[in-house]
N, C-alpha and C positions, 0 to 999 in steps of 0.2 A: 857213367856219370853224365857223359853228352845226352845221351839219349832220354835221362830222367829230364836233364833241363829244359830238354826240347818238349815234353810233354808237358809239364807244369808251364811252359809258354802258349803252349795250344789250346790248356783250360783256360788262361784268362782270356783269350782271346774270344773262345764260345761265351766265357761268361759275359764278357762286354757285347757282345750281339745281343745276346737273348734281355741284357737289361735296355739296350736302345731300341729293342723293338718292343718292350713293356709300354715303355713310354711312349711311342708313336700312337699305340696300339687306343682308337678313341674310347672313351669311359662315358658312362651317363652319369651324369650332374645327380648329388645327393640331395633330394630335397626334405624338408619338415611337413607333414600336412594334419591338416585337423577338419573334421567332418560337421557341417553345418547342422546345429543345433536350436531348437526350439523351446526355451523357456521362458518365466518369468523375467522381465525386467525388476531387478532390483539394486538400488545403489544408494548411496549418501552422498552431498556434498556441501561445503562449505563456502558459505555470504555472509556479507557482512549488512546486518543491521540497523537499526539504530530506536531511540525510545521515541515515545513520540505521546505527547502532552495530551488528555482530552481536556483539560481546564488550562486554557492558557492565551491570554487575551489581551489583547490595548480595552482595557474599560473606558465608557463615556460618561460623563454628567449629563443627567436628565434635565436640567435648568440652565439658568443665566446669570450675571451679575460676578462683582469681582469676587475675590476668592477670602474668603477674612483670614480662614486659618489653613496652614498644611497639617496634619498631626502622623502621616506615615514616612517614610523613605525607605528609599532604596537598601534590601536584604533586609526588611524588617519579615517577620512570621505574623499573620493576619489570620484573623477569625472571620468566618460569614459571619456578618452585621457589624463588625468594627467599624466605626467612624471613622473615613479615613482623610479629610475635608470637609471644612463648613466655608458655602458663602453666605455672605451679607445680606441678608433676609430683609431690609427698609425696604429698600424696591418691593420684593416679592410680598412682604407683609400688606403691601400699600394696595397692590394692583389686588391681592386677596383679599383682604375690609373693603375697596370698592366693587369688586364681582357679588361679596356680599349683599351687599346694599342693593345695588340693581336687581338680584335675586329678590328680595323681602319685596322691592316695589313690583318687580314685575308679578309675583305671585298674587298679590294684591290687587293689581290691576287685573287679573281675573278671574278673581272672584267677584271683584264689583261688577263684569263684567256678566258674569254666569247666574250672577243676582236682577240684576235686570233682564234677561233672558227670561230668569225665570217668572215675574210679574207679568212679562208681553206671553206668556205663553197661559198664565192662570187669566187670560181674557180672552181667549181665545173664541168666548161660546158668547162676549159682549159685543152690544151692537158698535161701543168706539174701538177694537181689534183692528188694526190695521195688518192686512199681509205681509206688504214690503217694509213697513218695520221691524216688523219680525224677523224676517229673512237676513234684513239687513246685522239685526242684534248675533242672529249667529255665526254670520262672517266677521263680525266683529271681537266675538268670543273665539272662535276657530285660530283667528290671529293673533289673539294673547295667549293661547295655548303654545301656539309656536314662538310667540316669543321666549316665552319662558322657557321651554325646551332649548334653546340657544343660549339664553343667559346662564342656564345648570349646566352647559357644558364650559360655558366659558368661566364660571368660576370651578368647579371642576379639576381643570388645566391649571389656575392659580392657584388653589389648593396644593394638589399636588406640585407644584412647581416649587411654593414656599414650603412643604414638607420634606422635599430632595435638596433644599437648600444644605444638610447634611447627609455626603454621599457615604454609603457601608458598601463593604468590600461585600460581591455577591456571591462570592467562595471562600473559603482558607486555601493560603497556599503565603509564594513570597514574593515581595515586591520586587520586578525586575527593573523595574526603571520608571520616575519621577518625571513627569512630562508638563507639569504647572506647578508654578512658585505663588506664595503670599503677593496678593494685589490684582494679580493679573485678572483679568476680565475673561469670563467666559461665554460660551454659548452652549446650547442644549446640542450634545453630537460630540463637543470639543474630548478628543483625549485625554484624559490626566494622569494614568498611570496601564505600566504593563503587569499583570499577575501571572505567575505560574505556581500549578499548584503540584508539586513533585510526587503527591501521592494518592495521583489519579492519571493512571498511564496504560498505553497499548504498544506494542511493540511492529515494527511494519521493516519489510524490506521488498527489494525490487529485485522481483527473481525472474530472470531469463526465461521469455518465452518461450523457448525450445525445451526448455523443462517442468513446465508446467503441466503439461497433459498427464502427466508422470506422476507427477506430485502426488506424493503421499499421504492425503488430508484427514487420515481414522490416525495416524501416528504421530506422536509427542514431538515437538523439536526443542532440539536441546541451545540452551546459550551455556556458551564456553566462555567464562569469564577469566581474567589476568593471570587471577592465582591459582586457576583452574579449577576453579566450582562451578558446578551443575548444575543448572537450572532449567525448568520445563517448561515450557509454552507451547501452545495448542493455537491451529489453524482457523482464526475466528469468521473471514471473509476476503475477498481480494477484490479488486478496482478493474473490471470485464473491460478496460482499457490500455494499448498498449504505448509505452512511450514511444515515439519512431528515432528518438536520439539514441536511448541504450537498447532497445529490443525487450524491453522489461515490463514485467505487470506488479501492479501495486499489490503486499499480501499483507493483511492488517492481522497480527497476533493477539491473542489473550493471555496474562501471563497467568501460570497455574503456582504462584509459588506467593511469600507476604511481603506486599508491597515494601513494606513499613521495615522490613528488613535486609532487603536487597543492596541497600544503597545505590543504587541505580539515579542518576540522572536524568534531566528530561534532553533531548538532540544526542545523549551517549552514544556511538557505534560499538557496536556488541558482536560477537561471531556467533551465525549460529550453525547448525547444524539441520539441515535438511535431510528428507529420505525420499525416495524415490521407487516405485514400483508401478506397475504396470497391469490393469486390468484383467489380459487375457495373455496368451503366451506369444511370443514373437519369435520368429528365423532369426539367429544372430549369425556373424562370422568372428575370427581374431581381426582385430585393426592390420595387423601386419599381414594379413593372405589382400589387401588391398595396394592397387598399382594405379596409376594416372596414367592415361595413355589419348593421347587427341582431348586431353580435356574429358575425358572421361571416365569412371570408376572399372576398374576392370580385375578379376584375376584368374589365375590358373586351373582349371579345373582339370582334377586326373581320370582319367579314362583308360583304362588296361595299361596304365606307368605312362600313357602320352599326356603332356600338358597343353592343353586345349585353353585358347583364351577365350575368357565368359565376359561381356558386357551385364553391370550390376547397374540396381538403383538402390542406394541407401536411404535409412529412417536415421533415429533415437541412436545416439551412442552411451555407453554406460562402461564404466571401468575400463579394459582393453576389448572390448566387442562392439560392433557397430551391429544394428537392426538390418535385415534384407529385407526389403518392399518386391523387387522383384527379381529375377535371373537366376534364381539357385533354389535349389529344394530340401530339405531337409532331408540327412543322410549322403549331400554331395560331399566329396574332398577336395578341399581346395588346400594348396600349399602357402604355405605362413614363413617360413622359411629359406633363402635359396631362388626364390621369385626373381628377384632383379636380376639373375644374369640368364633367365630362361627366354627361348623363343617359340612364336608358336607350334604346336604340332611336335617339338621335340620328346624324345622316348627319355625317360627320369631314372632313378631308385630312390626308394624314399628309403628313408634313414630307421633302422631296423627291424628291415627286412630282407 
């Protein structure tokens, strides 16, 4: 009986050696690796929107004079050529019956003018034919021409003037805002009313520079509306200008879907949906095989299970892959997993194998 217990104390005693020198004994660090890839950049991402007016304007009156009547306000629905203001046309009548009249004489005065010209010129072959009256007759006619050329434009402008003495709307849309009252005195330029017309619209959002090279522009984008209906717009043109506040380029959309049914708003922000792809094919890596080290991009590369630190330069990131510009070549292994507690030149295992 001594003798068995004595051996059942000598096995635990091997066994607890051989597990404390398990553990002394160093192990190489598991790591995860994935091997640098060359494909198409392709992604989708989400911006927000917004509508954006092509009819939508402070209108001016073309004339002067106080205002006689309002006949529109504010949220009224307007038709191109509705009347939407008349002013007080006695002035304007006045100044137009006297631009007239100046017209009829001036017109008159050369013709009597071109009539005497013409008499000094059927004498020309008589012995009483003076030259410098002659001369004189046609500078004299040359200056009623121009006169009257002056008085047609000047009644012209009164014309017109007392004609826009009633102003029409020069779109349909709706009245945003009433900016002159009954009486008030105007001038030609003065604002009187803001128009928007809700259904004449583009669509535009500010999409980050870094993703524009990318941009998708043969592909539909989608607006993701409230209750989650789908609507398509297409890439009509962008603004080759960059904001330096957000880093963003202006892209104006076309919408492909019926205005008139959308219910869409004009300033609405909308979601849309962008896609993203890339011309030719690019070196990617995972985001996670990347480490910062001195302020620089850096990661692991394995070499015979040794990990070898690689100084990178990155592009374009898309989903969880970043673009390699330069340090790695396609078919390298870099580790994505397990990185952060590795140093360099250390011998690995990678994880099943």
């Amino acid at each position: 009986m001594k003798k068995l217990f004595f051996f059942i104390i000598l096995l635990l005693c091997n066994l607890q050696w051989y597990i404390l020198n398990a553990k002394a004994a160093p192990q190489n660090p598991i790591v995860v690796v994935e091997k640098v890839r060359k494909e198409y950049i392709s992604d989708s991402f989400l911006i927000v929107g917004r509508v954006a007016a092509l009819e939508s304007d402070t209108v001016s009156v073309k004339t002067f004079g106080p205002v006689e009547e309002v006949y529109a306000k504010v949220g009224d629905q307007i038709n191109k050529g509705d009347i939407l203001l008349k002013i007080e046309t006695d002035e304007l009548l006045e100044d137009k019956v006297n631009k007239e009249g100046e017209l009829s004489e001036s017109l008159a005065r050369l013709e009597l003018e071109e009539k005497k010209l013409e008499r000094l010129k059927a004498l020309m072959q008589s012995p009483s034919f003076k030259m410098a009256e002659y001369e004189d007759q046609i500078n004299i006619v040359k200056a009623a021409e121009g006169n009257l050329i002056k008085i047609t434009s000047q009644y012209n402008k009164a014309k017109i003037a007392y004609d826009d003495a009633k102003f029409k709307a020069p779109y349909s849309g709706v009245i945003s805002k009433r900016l002159v009252t009954k009486g008030k005195y105007v001038n030609i330029g003065d604002p009187v009313f803001e128009i928007i017309n809700k259904e004449k619209y583009e669509l535009e959002a500010n999409v980050p520079l870094d993703k524009m090279e990318y941009l998708d522009r043969k592909k539909n984008i989608e607006i993701i509306l409230s209750d989650n209906q789908i609507l398509q717009t297409s890439i009509k043109s962008f603004i080759p200008k960059e904001n330096p506040d957000t880093r963003t380029v202006l892209v104006r959309l076309q919408p492909l879907f019926d205005i008139k049914k959308a219910n869409l708003i004009i300033n609405q922000n909308i979601n849309l949906k962008m896609y993203l792809k890339s011309k030719n094919k690019v070196k990617t890596i995972n985001k996670d095989a990347i480490l910062i080290k001195d302020n620089k991009y850096v990661v692991y590369l394995i070499e015979n299970n040794i990990a070898k630190i690689k100084p990178i330069i990155t592009g374009k990131s898309y989903k969880n892959y970043i673009e390699i510009i330069d340090g790695l070549k396609v078919g390298d292994v870099v580790v994505t997993r397990g990185n952060e507690r590795l140093t360099p030149n250390q011998k690995v295992q990678i994880e099943g194998k």
